[in-house]
C-alpha positions, -999 to +999 in steps of 0.1 A: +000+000+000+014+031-010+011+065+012+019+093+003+022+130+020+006+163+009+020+192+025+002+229+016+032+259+018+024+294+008+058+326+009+038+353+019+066+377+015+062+365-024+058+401-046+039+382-074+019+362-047+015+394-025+006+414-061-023+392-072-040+389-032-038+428-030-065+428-063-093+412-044-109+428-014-117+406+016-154+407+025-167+410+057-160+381+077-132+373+059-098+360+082-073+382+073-048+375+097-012+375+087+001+351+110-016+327+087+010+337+063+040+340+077+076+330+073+090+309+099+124+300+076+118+263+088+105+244+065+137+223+060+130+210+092+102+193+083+112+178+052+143+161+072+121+154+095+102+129+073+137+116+055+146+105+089+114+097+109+094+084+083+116+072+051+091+048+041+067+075+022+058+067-015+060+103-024+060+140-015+030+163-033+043+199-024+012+218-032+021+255-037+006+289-054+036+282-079+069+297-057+090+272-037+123+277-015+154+283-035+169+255-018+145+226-023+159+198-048+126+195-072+150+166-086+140+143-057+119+116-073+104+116-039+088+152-044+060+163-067+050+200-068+014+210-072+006+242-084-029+254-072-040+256-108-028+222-112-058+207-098-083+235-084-110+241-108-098+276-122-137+293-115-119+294-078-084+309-088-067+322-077-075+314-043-061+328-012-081+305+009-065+275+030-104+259+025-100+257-014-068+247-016-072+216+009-108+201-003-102+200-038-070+175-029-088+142-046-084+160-080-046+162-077-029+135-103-013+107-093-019+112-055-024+081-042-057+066-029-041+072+010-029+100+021-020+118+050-021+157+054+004+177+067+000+214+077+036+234+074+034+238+112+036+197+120+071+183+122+080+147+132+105+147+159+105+105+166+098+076+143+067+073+132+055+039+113+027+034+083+004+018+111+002+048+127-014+064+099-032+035+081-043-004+095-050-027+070-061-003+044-083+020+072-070+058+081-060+059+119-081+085+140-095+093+173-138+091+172-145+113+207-176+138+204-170+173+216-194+202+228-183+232+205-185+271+213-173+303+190-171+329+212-175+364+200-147+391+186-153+417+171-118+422+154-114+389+144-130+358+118-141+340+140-135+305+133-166+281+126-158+253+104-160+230+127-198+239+134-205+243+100-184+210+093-215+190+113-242+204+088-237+176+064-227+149+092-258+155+107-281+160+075-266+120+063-261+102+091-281+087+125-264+096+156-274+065+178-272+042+146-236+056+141-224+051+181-242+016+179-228+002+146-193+004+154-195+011+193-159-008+194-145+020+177-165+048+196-151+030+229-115+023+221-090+017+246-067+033+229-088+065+240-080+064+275-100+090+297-113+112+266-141+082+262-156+096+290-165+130+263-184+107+242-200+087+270-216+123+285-228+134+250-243+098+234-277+110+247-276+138+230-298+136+194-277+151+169-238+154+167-224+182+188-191+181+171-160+160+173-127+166+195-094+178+170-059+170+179-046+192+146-022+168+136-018+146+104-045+139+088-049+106+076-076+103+045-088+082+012-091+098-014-125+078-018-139+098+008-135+133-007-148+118-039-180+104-015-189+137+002-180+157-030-209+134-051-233+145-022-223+181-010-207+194-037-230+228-038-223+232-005-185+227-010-180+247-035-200+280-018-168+278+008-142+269-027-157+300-043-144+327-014-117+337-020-105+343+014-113+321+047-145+335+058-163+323+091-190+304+076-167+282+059-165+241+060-132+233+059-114+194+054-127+182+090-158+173+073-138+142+053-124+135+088-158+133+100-172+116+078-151+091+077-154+083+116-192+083+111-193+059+086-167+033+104-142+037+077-111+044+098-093+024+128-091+037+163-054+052+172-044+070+203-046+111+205-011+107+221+006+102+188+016+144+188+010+170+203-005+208+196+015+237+212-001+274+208+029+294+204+010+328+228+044+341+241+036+368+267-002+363+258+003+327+275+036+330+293+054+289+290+040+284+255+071+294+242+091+269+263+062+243+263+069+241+222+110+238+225+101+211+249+081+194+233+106+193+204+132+177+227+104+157+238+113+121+227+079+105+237+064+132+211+067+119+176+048+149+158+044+182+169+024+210+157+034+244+164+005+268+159+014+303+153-006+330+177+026+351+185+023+388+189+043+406+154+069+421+183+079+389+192+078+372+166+115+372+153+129+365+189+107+332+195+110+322+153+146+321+162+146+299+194+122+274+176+143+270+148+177+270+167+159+237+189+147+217+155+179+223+142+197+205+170+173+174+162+178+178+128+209+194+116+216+172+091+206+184+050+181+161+037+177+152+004+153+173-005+177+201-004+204+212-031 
């Protein structure tokens, strides 16, 4: 079975990029925020992360708006690079929206039938294994329901998708027939305490929403083509902004749907671990993230970017000094 990786990577100090996004007007609603689009100057971490934690991948799909780091070897046989109008319908392009970009992935050539998505946050930091991602053919994920809350801000998208993202889940599938159908999979050891979530909401009707870890995603390309065949209007509304707006679905509902319809294998949430990088908004995020990356018992860690723009540069550097000493060595990916 091959697997293969998608990873999406956007410079947002690009002039052609930056050129072409300052032509279109966000709406209101729109998430405009340009932490979404900054340069950490780390990427090379990640791919020599994979080369040594995970050598076994099929291939690489490098899915870009067209730019790329001067130092990446597009040589590798290992690496494919998507361009956006490679594969997204071009009545969305260009897009400037993380939603169109990742839920049009089935229509990329030659991607392989599984597939596990990275974000350019998530670096391995330990081994990782193909049965971590897939079992016999099945993605690995967690199924634990969640109570979900958006909270107001007036200065800020808020961010929905995951509300929205339980439309369709709800509109297609029976709750109790769901739970009770593969109730092995609902109740998984490999859970731990967090079973106790799902246990509290079972009574509840409809699904409240579903807990996410933000790491990897394991999918089938099957199941974009299933939900696509049944929700494609309401798909493409979100493909056609061009900016993340706050009534947006975004990929989680694949994820979903493939935990409602059985079609994945229970795996631990202890596989990685999220880190919200707050610095003096959340004093010990910073140094919960370099630990973490020293962290041995941590295979995957995401960083997720919520840094204030003045200290930005001064935490950027500390990171990237840390993955360095785990992974100091070029891969191949790099001339």
């Amino acid at each position: 079975m091959d697997i293969d990786f998608i990873i999406t990577w956007v410079d947002g100090s690009d002039p052609k990029w930056l050129k072409e996004k300052e032509q279109y007007s966000p709406s209101k609603g729109s998430d405009t925020n340009k932490a979404r689009y900054r340069y950490w100057d780390n990427l090379q971490y990640w791919f020599r992360g994979i080369e040594k934690f995970a050598p076994w991948v099929h291939k690489i799909f490098f899915v870009t708006y067209g730019h790329y780091p001067s130092w990446l070897n597009i040589g590798n046989p290992k690496l494919k690079i998507v361009n956006h109008k490679d594969y997204i319908p071009n009545e969305w392009l260009p897009t400037f929206s993380s939603r169109t970009i990742d839920m049009n992935f089935h229509r990329i050539p030659e991607l392989s039938e599984h597939f596990v998505y990275f974000n350019d946050d998530m670096f391995l930091t330990a081994p990782v294994s193909p049965e971590d991602f897939f079992k016999k053919g099945l993605p690995c994920d967690t199924a634990i329901l969640n109570t979900l809350y958006v909270g107001i801000n007036p200065n800020k998208a808020e961010f929905m998708a995951p509300i929205f993202d339980t439309i369709p889940i709800n509109r297609h599938f029976k709750k109790s027939d769901v739970i009770k159908k593969n109730i092995g999979k609902w109740f998984s050891p490999h859970y731990g305490i967090q079973s106790f979530r799902t246990l509290l909401l079972t009574p509840w009707r409809y699904f409240t929403g579903f807990m996410n870890y933000h790491l990897p995603y394991s999918y089938l390309k099957s199941t974009y083509k299933d939900v696509w065949d049944v929700e494609g209007d309401l798909l493409a509304e979100t493909c056609s902004h061009k900016f993340r707006q706050s009534v947006d679905l975004n990929h989680w509902v694949f994820n979903y749907w493939q935990i409602v319809t059985g079609n994945f294998s229970p795996r631990s949430p202890k596989l990685g671990k999220q880190i919200n990088i707050l610095g003096s908004l959340a004093p010990g995020s910073n140094e919960a993230a370099l630990k973490a990356i020293k962290d041995n018992n941590i295979r995957i860690v995401c960083l997720n970017d919520g840094l204030p723009e003045e200290e930005f540069e001064d935490v950027k550097n500390r990171v990237n000094m840390t993955l360095d000493k785990l992974l100091s060595n070029k891969s191949s990916f790099e001339l």
